[in-house]
matplotlib code that plots the C-alpha trace (Angstrom):
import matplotlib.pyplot as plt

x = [0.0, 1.4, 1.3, -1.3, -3.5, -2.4, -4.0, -1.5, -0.8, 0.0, -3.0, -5.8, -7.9, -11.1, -14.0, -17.4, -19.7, -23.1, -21.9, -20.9, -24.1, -26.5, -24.3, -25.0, -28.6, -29.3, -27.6, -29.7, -32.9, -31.5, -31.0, -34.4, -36.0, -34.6, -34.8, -38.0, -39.0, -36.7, -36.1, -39.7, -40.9, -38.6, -39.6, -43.3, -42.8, -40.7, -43.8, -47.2, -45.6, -45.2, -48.8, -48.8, -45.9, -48.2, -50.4, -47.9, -46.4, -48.4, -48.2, -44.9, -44.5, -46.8, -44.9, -41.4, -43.3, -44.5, -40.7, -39.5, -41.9, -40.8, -37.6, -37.5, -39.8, -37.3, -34.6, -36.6, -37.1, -33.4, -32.5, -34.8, -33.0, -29.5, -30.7, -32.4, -30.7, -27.0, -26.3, -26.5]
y = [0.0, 3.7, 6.5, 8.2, 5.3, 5.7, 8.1, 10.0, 7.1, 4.4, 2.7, 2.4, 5.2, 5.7, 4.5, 6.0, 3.2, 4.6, 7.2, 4.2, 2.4, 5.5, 5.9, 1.9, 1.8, 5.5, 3.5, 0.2, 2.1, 3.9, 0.4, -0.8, 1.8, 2.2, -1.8, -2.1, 1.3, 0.6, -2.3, -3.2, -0.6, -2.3, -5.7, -4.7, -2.5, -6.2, -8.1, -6.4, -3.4, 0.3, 1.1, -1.6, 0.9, 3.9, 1.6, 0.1, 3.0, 4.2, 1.3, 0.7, 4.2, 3.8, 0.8, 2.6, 5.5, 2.6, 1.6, 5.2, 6.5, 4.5, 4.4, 8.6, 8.1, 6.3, 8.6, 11.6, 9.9, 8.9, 12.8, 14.0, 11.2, 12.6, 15.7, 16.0, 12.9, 15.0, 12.6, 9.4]
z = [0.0, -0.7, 1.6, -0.6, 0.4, 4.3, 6.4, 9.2, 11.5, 8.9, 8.9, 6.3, 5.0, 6.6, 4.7, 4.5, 4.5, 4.9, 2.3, 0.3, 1.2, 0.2, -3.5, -4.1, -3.1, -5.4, -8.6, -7.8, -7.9, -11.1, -12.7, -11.9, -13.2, -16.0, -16.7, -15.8, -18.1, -21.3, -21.3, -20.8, -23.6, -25.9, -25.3, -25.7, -28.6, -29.9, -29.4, -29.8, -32.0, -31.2, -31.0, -27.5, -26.1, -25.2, -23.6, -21.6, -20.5, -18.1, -16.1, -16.7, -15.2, -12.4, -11.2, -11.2, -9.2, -6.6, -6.3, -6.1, -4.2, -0.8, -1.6, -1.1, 1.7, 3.3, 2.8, 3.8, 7.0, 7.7, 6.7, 9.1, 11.8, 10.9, 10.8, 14.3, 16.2, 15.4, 12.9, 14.5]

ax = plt.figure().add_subplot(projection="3d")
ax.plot(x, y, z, "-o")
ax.set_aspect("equal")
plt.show()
């Protein structure tokens, strides 16, 4: 290991790992979404034709909201505990 990668003392760099945590679940929920919007669209539009695609939209849609919608609930709630607990 370099002494870039070494904090003061000679030990290991501090990791972050809520900071980490928060970056991996935030791209998750970006992959899902997107999969389950595009790649669903194009699969659709694949097997019942374009014309099937602004059907399925909407609901494709609506069930990305109901797995995005929690998901920032959640993370409204543990702001508001960092927030007022002094970030505990």
């Amino acid at each position: 290991m370099d002494d870039k990668e070494m904090n003061g003392n000679g030990k290991r760099p501090f990791t972050n790992s809520r900071q980490i945590r928060r970056s991996n679940d935030h791209q998750f929920l970006k992959m899902v979404i997107f999969t389950l919007v595009v790649v669903g669209s194009l699969i659709i539009a694949l097997f019942y034709g374009p014309a099937a695609v602004l059907t399925a939209l909407p609901f494709l849609l609506g069930g990305a909201a109901l797995i995005a919608v929690p998901y920032w609930l959640l993370k409204g709630i543990e702001w508001l505990m960092t927030r007022y607990n002094g970030g505990s």
